[in-house]
C-alpha positions as CSV (number, residue, x, y, z in Angstrom):
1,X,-18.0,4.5,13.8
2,X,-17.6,1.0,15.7
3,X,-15.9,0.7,18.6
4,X,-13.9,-2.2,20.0
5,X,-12.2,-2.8,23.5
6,X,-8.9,-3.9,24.0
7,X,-8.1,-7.4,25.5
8,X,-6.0,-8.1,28.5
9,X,-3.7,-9.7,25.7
10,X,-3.9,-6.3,24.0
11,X,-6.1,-7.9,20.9
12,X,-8.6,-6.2,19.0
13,X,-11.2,-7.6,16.7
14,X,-11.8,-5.4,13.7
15,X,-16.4,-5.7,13.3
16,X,-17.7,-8.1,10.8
17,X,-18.5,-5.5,8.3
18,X,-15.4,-4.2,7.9
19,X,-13.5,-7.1,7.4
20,X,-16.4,-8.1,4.7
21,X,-16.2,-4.9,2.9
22,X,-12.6,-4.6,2.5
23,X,-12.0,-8.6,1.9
24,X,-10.0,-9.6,4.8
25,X,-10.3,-13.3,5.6
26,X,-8.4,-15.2,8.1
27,X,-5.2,-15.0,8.1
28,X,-4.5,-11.3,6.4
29,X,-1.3,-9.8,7.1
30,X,-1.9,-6.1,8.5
31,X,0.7,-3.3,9.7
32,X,-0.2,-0.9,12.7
33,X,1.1,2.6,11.9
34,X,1.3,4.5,14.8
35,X,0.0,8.0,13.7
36,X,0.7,10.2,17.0
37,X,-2.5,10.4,18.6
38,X,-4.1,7.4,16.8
39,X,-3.6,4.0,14.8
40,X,-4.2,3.0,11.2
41,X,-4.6,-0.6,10.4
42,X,-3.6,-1.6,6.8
43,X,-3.8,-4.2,5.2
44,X,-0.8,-5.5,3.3
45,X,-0.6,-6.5,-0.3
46,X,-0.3,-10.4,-1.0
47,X,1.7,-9.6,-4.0
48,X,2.9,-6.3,-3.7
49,X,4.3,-6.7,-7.6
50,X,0.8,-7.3,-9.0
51,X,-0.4,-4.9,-6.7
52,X,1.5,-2.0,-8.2
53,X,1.6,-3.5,-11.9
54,X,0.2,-0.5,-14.1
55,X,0.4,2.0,-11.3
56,X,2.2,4.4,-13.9
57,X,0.3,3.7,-17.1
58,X,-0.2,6.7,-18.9
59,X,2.2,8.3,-17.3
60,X,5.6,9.7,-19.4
61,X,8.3,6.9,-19.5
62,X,11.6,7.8,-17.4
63,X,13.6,4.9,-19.2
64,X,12.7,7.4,-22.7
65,X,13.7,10.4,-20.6
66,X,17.0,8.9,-19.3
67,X,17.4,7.3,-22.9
68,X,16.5,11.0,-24.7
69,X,19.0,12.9,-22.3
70,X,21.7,10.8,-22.9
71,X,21.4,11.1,-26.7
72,X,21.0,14.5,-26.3
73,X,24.4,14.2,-24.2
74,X,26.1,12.3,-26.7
75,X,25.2,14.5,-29.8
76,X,27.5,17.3,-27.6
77,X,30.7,15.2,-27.6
C-alpha cells in the first residue's frame, strides 16, 4: 500500500498507478468521505444517469407491482 504525505496546503497526490488503473485523468471530480478513523476517496460519476442505467435489469418491476396492487385494489370496490 502507497503512501503519500500531506502538503503544507493539505494536498495529496494519489500514485500514478492508481489513477492509471482506475481511469482518473486530470481534472476528475472526487468526494472525501470521512469514515471515523480514515478517508475514502471516490471518484464521482460524470453522468451519474448513465452510470446507473440498467442497474436494476432483471430485477422485478415496481411500476408492475404498484400497477398489479392497484388492480387488485380496484377489483374490491
Amino acid at each position: 500500500m502507497p503512501s503519500v504525505r500531506v502538503s503544507t496546503k493539505g494536498q495529496i497526490v494519489l500514485p500514478a498507478g492508481m489513477r492509471h488503473r482506475l481511469g482518473m485523468e486530470p481534472g476528475t471530480v472526487v468526494e472525501v468521505v470521512d469514515a471515523g478513523s480514515h478517508l475514502v476517496i471516490v471518484a464521482r460519476a460524470e453522468d451519474p444517469i448513465r452510470e446507473f442505467r440498467g442497474m436494476f435489469a432483471g430485477a422485478d418491476s415496481l411500476t408492475e407491482a404498484l400497477l398489479f396492487e392497484r388492480r387488485v385494489e380496484r377489483s374490491r370496490e
